[in-house]
C-alpha positions in Angstrom: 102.3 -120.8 -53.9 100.0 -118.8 -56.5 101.0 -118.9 -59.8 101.2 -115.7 -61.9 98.5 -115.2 -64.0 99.4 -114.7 -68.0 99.8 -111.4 -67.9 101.9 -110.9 -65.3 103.9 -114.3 -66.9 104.3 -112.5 -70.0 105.7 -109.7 -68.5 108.3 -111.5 -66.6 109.4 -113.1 -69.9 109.2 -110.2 -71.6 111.7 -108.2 -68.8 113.9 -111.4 -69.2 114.3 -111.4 -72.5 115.4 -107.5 -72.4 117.9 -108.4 -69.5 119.2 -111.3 -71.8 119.2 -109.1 -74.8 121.0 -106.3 -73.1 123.3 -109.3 -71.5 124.3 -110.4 -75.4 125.7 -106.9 -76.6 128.7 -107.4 -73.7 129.5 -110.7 -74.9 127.5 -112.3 -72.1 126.1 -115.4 -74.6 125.7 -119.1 -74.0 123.8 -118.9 -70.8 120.1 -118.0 -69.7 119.6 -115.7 -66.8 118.8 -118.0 -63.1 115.5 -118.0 -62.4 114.6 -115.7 -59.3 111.7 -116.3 -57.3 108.0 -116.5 -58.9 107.0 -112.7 -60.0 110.5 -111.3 -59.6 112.9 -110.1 -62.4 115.4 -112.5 -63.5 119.2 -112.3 -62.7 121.6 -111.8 -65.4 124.1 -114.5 -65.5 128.2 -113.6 -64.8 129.4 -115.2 -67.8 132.8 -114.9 -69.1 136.5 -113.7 -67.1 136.9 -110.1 -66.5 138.5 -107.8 -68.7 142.0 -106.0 -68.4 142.1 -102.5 -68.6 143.4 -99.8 -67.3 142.3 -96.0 -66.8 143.9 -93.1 -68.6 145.2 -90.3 -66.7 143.4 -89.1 -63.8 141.7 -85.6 -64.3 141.2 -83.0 -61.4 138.8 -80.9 -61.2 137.6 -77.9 -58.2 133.8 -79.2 -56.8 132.5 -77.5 -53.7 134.6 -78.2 -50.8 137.6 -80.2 -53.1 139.8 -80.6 -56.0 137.9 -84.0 -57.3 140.2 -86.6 -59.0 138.4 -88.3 -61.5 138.5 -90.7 -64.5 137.0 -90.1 -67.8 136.1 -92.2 -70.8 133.8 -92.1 -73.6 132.5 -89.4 -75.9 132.5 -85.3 -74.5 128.5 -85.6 -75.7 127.9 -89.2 -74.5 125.0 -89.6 -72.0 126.6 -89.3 -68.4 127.0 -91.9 -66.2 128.8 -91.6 -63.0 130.0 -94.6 -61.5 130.9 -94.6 -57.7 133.2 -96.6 -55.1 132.9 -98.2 -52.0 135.0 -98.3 -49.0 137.7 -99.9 -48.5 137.4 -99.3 -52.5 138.5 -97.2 -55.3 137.7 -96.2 -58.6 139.1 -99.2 -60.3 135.9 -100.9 -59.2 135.2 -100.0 -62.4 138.2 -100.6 -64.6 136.4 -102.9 -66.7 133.2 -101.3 -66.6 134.1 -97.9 -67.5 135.3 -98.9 -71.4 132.4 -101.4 -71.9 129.9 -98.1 -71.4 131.9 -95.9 -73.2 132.2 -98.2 -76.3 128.5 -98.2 -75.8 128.6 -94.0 -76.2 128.6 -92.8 -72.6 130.4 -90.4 -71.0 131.5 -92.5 -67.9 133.0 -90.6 -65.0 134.6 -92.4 -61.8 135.7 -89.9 -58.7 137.4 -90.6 -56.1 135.6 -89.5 -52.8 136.3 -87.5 -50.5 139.6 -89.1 -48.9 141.0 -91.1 -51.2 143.0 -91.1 -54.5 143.6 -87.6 -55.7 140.7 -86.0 -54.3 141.3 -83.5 -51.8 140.5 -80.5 -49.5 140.8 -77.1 -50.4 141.1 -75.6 -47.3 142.6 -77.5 -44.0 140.1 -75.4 -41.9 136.9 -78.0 -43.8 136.1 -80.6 -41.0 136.9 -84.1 -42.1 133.2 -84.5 -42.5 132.1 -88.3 -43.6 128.5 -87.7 -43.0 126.0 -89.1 -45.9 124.8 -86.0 -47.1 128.5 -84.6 -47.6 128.8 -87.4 -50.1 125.3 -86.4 -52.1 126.7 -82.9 -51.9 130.1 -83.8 -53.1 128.5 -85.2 -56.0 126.3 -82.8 -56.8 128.9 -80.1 -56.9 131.2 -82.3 -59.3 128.4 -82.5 -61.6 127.5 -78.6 -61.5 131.7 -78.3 -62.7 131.7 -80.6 -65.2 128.1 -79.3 -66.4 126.5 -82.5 -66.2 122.6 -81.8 -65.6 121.2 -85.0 -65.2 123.6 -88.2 -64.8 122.6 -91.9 -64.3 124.6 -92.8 -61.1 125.9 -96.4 -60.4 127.3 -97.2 -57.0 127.8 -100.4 -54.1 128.9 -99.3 -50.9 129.2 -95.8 -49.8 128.8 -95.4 -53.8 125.2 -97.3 -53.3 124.3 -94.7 -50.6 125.8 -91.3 -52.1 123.3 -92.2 -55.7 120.2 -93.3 -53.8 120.4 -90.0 -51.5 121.2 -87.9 -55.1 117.6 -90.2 -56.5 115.5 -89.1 -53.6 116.7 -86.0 -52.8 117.4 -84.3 -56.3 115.8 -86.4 -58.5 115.8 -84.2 -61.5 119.6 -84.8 -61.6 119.7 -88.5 -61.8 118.0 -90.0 -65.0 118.4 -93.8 -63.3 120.2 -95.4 -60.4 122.3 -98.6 -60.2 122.2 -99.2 -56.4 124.0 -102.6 -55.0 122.4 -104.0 -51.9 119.2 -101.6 -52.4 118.1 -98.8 -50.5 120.6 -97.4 -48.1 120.4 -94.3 -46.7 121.3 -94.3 -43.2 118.5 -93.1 -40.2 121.3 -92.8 -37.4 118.6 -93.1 -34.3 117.4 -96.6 -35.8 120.6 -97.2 -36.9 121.3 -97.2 -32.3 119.0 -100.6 -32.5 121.0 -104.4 -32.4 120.8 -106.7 -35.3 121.4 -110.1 -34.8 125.0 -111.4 -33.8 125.6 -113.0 -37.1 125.1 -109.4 -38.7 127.0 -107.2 -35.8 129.8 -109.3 -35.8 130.1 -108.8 -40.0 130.2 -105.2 -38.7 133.3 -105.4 -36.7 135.5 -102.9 -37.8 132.8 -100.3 -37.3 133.3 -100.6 -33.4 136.7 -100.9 -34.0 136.9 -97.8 -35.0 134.9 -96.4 -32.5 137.9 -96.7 -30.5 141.6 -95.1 -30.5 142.9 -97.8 -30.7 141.4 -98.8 -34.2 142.2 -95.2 -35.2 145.4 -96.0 -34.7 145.5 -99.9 -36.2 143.8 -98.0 -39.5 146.6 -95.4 -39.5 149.2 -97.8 -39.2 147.7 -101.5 -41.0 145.6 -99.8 -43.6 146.6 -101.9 -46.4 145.7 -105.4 -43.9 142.8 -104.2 -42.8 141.6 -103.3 -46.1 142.7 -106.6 -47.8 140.9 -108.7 -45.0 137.9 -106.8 -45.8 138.1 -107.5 -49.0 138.7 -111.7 -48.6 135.4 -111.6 -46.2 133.2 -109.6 -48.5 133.8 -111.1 -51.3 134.3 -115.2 -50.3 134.3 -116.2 -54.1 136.5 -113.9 -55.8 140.3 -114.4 -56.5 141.8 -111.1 -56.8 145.6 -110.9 -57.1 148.1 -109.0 -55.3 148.5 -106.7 -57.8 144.5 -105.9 -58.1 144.6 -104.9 -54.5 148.1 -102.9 -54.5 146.3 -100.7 -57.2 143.6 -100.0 -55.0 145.5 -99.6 -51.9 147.4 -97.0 -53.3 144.2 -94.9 -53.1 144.2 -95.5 -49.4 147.3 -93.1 -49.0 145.4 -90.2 -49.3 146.1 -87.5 -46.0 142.7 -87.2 -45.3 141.9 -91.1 -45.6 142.0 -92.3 -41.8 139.7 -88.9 -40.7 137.1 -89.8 -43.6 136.8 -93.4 -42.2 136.7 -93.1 -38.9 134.1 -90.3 -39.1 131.9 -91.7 -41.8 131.4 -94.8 -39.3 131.6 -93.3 -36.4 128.6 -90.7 -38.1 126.6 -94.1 -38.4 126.9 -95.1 -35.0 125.8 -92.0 -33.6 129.2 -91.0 -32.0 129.9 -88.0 -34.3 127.8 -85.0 -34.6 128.6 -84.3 -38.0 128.2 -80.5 -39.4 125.4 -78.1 -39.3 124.8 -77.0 -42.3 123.7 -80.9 -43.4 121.2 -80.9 -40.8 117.8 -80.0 -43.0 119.4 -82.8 -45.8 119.8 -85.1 -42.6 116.6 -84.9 -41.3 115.1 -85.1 -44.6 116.9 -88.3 -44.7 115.9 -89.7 -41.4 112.4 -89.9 -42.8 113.2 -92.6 -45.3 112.3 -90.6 -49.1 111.1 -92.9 -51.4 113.2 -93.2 -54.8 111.3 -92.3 -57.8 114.1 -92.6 -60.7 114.2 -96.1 -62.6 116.2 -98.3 -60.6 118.0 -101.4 -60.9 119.0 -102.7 -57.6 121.6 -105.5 -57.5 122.5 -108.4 -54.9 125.7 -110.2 -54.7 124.5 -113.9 -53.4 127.7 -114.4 -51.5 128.1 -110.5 -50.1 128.1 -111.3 -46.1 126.0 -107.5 -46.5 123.0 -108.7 -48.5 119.6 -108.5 -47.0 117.2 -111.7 -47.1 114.6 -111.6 -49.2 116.0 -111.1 -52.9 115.7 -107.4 -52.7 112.1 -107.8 -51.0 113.1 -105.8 -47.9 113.4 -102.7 -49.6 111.2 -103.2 -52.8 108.8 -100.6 -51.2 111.3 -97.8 -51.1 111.9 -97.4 -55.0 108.2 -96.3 -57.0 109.6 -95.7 -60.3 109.9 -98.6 -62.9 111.9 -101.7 -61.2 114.3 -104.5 -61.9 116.1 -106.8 -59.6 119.1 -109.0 -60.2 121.0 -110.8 -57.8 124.5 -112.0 -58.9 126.5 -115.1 -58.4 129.2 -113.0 -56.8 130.4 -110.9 -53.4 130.3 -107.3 -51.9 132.2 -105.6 -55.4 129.8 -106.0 -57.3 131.4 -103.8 -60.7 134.8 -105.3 -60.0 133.8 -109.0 -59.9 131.2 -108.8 -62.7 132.2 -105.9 -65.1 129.6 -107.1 -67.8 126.6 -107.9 -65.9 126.9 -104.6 -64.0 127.8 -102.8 -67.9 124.5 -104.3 -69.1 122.5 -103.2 -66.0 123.7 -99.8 -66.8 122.2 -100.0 -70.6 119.2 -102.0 -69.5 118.1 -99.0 -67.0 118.8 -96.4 -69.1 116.2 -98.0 -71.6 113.7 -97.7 -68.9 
């Protein structure tokens, strides 16, 4: 293996010693960052147990096609971040995220998406749409009612996907981007090709729900399902009963069996999804290149995480770049609060 020559070494200790220093305002002390392959940005360590808190009330708020529930903390005139959940998720992904930021002097908001929490429809006559574009334009609306110009966006999940569509589509209104597991924005035609069995068969509740039969094991075992996703995502962490019933409780939304069937069935190619996306979508389904600063983020033990240490889709961000990969699974802000807090900080300094 080439070595780096001493620029390029004193670069990489140069970016380490801003992800340790960013690492030691959130208590995160007492341990160097893991090394990560020659030439590649080091990880921050998950140091520490995570913090208790809880959220204040939830605030709702009208945004294009809904009434948005959402979670606020952190000064009126703080720089925005919004933070966003995955599925089978909710916004207390980032319970313990949210006040580390604002203690920092952000203004942290955490929606709900379309179909779960508080968020809902404001018309029955709106198709349950779960298309990727709806999210991006969901987003995009709540910021235009809160009067947020520019925000940096943090997501994993369907959060990871909505903030790197927002980054290459509408750059000007993300200032940096937090994306777990990297770039992706979904090309539905090459999304119709195999992956190995391994992979397919971590996919399984996709083709469940291809059929009535999981449309109707989702409506009526929602809260299983969702906890047995959670167990195999995330191998390592040992949430309690109580963490998960507070999420769950999310999952009783009206809409939220129609958003998740349609949102995978949209991947898979089985539904059409609406018209008025289709110029987003086939801007989309050419791949954009993401030109905010970006911090992508690996959990080493998420079933979901691409080989490589984020070298499978380095090429798709061009703006300054960091990667960290994580000693833990799929929920990435829930399992480590302060490493994903001090990525936050560390790309706004970008």
């Amino acid at each position: 293996m080439e070595m780096p020559g001493p620029t390029h070494s004193r670069r990489r200790l140069l970016g380490a010693a801003a992800a340790a220093a960013v690492a030691a305002q959130f208590g995160m002390r007492g341990s160097s960052p893991a090394q990560s392959e020659p030439g590649e940005p080091l990880a921050y360590p998950t140091v520490g147990p995570a913090i208790r808190a809880s959220f204040g009330p939830v605030k709702q708020i009208n945004a294009g096609d809904l009434n948005v529930g959402y979670v606020e903390a952190g000064p009126a005139n703080g720089r925005p971040v919004i933070l966003l959940h995955g599925w089978p998720y909710d916004i207390h992904s980032y319970v313990a995220v949210t006040p580390l930021l604002a203690a920092k002097g952000y203004r942290v908001i955490v929606p709900y998406l379309r179909g779960h929490g508080t968020t809902r429809f404001l018309s029955s006559k709106t198709p349950r749409n779960a298309q990727q574009s709806a999210f991006a334009v969901d987003i995009i609306a709540l910021m235009d009612a809160l009067k947020i110009d520019k925000a940096i966006l943090g997501g994993y999940d369907w959060g990871s996907r909505t903030g790197d569509i927002i980054a290459a589509l509408w750059p000007k209104r993300c200032k940096a981007l937090i994306s777990v597991t990297g770039y992706l924005i979904v090309n539905v035609e090459a999304n119709k090709m195999p992956t190995p069995p391994k992979t397919e068969w971590a996919w399984w509740y996709q083709y469940y729900f291809a059929t009535e039969r999981g449309v109707r094991g989702l409506e009526k075992y929602r809260h299983d399902l969702a906890e047995l996703v959670w167990r195999f995502n995330s191998p390592t962490w040992k949430f309690t009963s109580a963490t998960f019933d507070r999420t769950a409780a999310a999952f009783n939304n009206p809409d939220y069996v129609s958003i998740v069937i349609d949102n995978y069935r949209w991947r898979l190619g089985l539904a059409k999804g609406e018209r008025r996306y289709d110029a987003l979508e086939k801007r989309l389904a050419a791949a954009p290149v993401i030109t905010v600063p970006t911090i992508t983020i690996d959990g080493a033990h998420d079933p979901f995480t691409p080989p490589g240490n984020g070298s499978t889709y380095r090429k798709k961000f061009t703006g300054k770049y960091a990667h960290r990969t994580l000693d833990v699974g799929h929920n990435v802000p829930q399992e480590a609060p302060k490493a994903f807090a001090a990525a936050v900080v560390e790309v706004d300094g970008f």
